[in-house]
C-alpha positions in Angstrom: 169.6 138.7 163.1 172.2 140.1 165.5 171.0 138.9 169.4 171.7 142.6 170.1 169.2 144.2 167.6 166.8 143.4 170.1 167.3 146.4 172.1 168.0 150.3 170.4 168.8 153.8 171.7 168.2 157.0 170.3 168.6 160.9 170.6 166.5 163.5 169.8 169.6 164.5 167.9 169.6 161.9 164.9 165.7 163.1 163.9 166.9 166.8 164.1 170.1 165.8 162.2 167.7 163.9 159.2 165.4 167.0 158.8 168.9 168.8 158.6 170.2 166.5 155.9 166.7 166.6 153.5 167.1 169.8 154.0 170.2 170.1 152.1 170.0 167.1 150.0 172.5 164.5 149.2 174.1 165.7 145.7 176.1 168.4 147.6 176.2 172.3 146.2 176.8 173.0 142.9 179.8 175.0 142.3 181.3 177.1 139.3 181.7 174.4 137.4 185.5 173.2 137.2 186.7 171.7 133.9 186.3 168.3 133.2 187.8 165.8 130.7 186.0 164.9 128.9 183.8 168.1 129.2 180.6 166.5 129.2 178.3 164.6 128.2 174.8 166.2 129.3 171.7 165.5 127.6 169.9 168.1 125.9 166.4 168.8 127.6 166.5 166.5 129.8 168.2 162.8 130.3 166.3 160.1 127.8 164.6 157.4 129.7 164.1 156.1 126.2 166.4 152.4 126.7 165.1 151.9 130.3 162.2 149.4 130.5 159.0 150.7 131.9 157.6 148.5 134.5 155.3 146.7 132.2 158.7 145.6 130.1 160.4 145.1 132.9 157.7 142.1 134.4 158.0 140.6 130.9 161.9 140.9 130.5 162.2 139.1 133.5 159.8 136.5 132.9 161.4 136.1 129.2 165.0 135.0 130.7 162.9 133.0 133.6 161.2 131.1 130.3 164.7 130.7 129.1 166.9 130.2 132.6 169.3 127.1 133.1 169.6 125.8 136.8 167.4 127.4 139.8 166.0 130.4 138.9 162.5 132.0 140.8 160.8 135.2 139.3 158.1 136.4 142.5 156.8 139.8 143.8 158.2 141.1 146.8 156.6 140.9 150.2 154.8 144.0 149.8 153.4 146.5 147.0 153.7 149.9 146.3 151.4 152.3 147.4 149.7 152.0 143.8 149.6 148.7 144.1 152.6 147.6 141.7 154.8 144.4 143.0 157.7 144.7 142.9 159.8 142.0 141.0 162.5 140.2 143.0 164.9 137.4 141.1 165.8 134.7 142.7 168.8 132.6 141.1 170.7 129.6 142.5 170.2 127.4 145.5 174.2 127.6 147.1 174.6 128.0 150.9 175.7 131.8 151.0 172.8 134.6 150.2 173.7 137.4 148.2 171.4 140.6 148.1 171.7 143.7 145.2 168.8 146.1 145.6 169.0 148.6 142.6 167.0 151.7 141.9 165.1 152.7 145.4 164.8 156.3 143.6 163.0 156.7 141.0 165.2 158.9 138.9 168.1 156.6 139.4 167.5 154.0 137.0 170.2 152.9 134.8 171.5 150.9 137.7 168.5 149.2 136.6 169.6 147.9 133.2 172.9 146.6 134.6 170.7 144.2 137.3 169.1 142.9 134.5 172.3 142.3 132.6 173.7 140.5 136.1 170.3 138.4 135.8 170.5 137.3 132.0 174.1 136.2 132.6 173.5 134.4 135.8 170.9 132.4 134.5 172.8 131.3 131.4 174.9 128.1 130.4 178.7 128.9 131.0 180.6 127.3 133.2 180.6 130.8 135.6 177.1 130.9 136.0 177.0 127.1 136.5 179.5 128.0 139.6 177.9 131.1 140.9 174.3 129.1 141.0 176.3 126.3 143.0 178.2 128.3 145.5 174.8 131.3 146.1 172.1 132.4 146.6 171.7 135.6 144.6 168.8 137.8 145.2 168.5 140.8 143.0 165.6 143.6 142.8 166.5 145.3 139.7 163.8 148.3 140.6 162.8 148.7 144.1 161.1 151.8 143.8 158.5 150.7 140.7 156.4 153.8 141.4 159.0 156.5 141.4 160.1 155.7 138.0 156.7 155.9 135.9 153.6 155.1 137.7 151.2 156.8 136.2 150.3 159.6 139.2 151.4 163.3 139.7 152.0 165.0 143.2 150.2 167.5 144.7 152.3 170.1 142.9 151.5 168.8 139.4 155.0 167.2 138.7 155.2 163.6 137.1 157.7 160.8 137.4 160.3 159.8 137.5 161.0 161.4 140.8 163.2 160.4 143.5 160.6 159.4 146.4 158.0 156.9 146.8 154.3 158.2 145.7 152.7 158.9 149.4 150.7 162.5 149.0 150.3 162.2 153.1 152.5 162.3 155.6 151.0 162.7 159.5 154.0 162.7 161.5 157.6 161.8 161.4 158.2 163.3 157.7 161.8 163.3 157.9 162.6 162.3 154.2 160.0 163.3 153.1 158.8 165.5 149.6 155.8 167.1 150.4 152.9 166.1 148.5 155.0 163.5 147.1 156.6 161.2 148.8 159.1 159.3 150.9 162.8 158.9 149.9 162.5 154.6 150.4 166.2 154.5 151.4 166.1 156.8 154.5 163.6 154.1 156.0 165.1 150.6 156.4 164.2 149.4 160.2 167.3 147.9 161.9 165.8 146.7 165.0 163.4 143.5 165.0 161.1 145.0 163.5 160.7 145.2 159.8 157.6 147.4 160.2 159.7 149.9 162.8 160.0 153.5 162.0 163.9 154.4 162.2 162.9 158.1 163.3 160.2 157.8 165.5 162.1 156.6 169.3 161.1 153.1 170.5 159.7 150.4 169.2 156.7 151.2 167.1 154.9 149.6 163.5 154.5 152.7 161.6 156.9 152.5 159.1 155.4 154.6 156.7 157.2 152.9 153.2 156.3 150.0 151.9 159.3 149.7 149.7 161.5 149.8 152.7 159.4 147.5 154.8 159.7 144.9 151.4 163.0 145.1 151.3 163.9 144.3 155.0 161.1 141.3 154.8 163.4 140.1 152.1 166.6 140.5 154.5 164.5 138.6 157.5 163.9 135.9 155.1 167.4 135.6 153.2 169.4 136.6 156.1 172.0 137.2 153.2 175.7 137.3 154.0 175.9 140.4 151.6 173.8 143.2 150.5 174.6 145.8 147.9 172.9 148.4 147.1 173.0 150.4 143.6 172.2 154.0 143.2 173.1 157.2 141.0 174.9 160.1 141.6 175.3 163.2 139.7 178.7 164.7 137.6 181.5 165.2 139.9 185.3 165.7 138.6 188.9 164.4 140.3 192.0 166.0 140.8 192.8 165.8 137.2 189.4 166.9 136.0 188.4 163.7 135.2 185.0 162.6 135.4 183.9 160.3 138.2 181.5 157.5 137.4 181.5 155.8 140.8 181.7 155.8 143.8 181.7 153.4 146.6 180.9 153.3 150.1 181.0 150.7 153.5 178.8 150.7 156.7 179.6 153.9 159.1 177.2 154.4 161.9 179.5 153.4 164.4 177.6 155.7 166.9 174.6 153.3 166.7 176.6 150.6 166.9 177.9 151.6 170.0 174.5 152.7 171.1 173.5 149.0 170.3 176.6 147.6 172.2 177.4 145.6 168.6 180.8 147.8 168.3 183.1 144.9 168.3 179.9 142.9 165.5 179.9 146.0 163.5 183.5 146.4 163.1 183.6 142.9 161.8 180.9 143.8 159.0 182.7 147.0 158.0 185.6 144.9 157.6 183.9 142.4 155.3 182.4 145.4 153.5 185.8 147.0 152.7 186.9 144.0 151.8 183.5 143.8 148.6 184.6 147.4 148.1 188.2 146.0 147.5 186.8 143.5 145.1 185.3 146.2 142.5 187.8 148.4 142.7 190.1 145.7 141.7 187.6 144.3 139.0 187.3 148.3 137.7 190.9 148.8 137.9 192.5 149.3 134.5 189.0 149.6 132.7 189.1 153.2 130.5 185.7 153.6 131.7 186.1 153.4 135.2 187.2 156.1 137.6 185.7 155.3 140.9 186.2 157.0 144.1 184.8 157.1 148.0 180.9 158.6 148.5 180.9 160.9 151.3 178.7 159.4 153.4 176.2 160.2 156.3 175.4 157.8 159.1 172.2 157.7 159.4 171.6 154.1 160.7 168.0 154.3 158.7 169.9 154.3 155.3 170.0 150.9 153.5 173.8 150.4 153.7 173.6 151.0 157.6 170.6 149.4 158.2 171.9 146.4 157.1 175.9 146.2 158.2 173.9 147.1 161.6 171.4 144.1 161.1 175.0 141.8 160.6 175.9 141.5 156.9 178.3 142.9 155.0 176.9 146.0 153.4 178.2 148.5 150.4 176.9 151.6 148.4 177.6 151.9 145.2 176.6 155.0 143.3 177.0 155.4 139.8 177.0 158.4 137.2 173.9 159.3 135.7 172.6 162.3 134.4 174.4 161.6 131.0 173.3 160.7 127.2 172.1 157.2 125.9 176.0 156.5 124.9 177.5 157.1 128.5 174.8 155.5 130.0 175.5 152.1 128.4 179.3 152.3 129.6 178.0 153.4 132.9 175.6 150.2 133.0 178.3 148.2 131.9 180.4 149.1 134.9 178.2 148.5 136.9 177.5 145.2 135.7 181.1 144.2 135.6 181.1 145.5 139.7 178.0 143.3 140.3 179.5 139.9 138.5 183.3 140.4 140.2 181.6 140.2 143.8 179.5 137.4 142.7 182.7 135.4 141.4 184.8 135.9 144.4 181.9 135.2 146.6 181.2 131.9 145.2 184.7 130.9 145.4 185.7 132.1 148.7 188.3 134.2 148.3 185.8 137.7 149.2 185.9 137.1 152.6 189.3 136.5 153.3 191.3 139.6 150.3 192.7 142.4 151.6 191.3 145.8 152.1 194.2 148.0 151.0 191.9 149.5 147.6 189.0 150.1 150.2 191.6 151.8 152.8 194.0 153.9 150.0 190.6 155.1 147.9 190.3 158.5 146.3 187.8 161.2 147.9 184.9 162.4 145.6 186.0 165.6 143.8 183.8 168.9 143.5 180.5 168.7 141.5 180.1 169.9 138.3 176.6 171.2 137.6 174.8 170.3 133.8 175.8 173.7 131.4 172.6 173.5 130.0 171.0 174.2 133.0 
């Protein structure tokens, strides 16, 4: 941990600012939609969560390749549950001197993410001579499904409405409720704590315990015990379009709550780590480039220093968002797993070898802005 995390400032300005932003919600407004090439696809009556393992599969996926894994390989529940009592599952593969950290799926309705971590785990733990190198060089932590209870535990909010949903399942909230749903839950990656704390609420000023997520809480435990060099975390977004109409299927983002930083007195640190972080952006981009599939951008991101990606580039590592399509049919949804799966396996390569932390940034520096969204014709 950073010597200066020790110590943090706030304004009653960043807990006004977060009510502001649930407010209005991350996906941005939906305009008339512009055309797109290719015009689609949307899934009729609703996206098919048919090929995405339910948690029960998921447990015994995992512990299949674990049966089957060659070199180090560690299957174990995170440090905390759920508020249902679910654990969440958290691989653990190779023993090399650098951590690596991918958290995947903290909302519930953002799960395809989920199926590429899997694939990143089933070909880490294999035979070739990649994997043998990877599992030399790292230490790769990856929690396919952080938010276990969003996706399909087996509950309904206080307005009748089942999973998958985006939060958490918490039906009270007391005080603090920025990020909140009400009746629902919390959104888990609003609430990472980046002061010493892993049990600090990032809302609430001073230092405090009452966190109020679980999921959050786990996930920093994990950090404090990994202190990993790298941490990336894997979301979905919905259907936006280029210049060209294109559709996006990415898009990418690095550490930027430089106001924090400064607040912290860790500007000089933090500039370091959003360095580092262009330079993993870099990586993918390069690793996507080329790949018909592909067509990644820059997320438009907020700073709030409570979301994962700034929690953690404030906390010292390198730290990236990556935020793929969904919203799609089975078909697309394989390609967009794939894509992210080839993302995931490029950093790992170029970590293990070295060259990550000394490549240039100029794909991180020269990206694309996100285009317009286009809202689902079918309503």
């Amino acid at each position: 941990m950073h010597p200066s995390i020790t110590r943090r400032t706030r304004t009653c300005a960043l807990a006004a600012a977060a009510v502001a932003l649930a407010a209005a919600g991350t996906m941005g407004p939906a305009v008339a939609g512009p055309d797109t090439t290719p015009g689609g696809p949307w899934p009729q009556g609703g996206e098919n969560t048919n090929a995405i393992r339910s948690y029960e599969q998921l447990w015994s996926t995992l512990e299949s390749i674990e049966g089957r894994a060659q070199g180090s390989f560690e299957l174990s529940p995170a440090p905390l549950t759920s508020n249902t009592g679910r654990e969440i599952p958290v691989v653990t593969i190779g023993d090399g001197d650098t951590d690596i950290m991918f958290v995947a799926n903290q909302h519930g309705d953002e799960y395809i993410v989920s199926n590429a971590m899997i694939s990143v785990v089933r070909s880490l733990a294999g035979g070739s001579a990649e994997a043998r190198a990877i599992r030399d060089a790292l230490t790769v932590t990856i929690v396919p499904r952080v938010n276990v209870d969003g996706f399909d535990a087996d509950v309904t909010d206080l307005a009748g409405n089942t999973t998958p949903w985006r939060q958490n399942f918490d039906t009270s909230c007391p005080a603090f409720c920025e990020f909140y749903q009400s009746g629902r839950g919390y959104d888990i990656n609003r609430y990472h704590s980046y002061s010493e704390s892993a049990y600090d609420h990032p809302y609430q000023p001073g230092a405090d315990t009452n966190n109020p997520v679980p999921e959050a809480i786990a996930m920093r435990l994990l950090w404090d015990e990994r202190q990993p060099r790298l941490v990336v975390d894997f979301h979905h977004q919905g259907t936006y379009v280029d210049e060209d109409g294109r559709m996006i299927t990415g898009s990418v983002m690095w550490p930027n709550a430089e106001a924090e930083a400064e607040a912290l007195g860790i500007s000089e640190e933090f500039a370091g780590v959003v360095t580092d972080s262009k330079r993993v952006v870099s990586e993918m981009l390069d690793a996507l480039e080329g790949k018909g599939y592909a067509n990644i951008t820059r997320y438009p991101s907020t700073p709030f220093p409570g979301i994962a990606r700034n929690a953690y580039g404030l906390l010292g590592s390198a730290s990236v968002l990556y935020e793929a399509r969904g919203d799609m049919g089975h078909a697309s949804s394989g390609m967009i797993a794939k894509q992210t799966e080839v993302a995931g396996t490029a950093i790992l390569r170029a970590a293990a070898d070295g060259s990550l932390w000394t490549r240039d940034t100029v794909p991180a520096d020269t990206i694309r802005e996100r285009g317009p969204y286009v809202p689902d014709p079918h309503g």
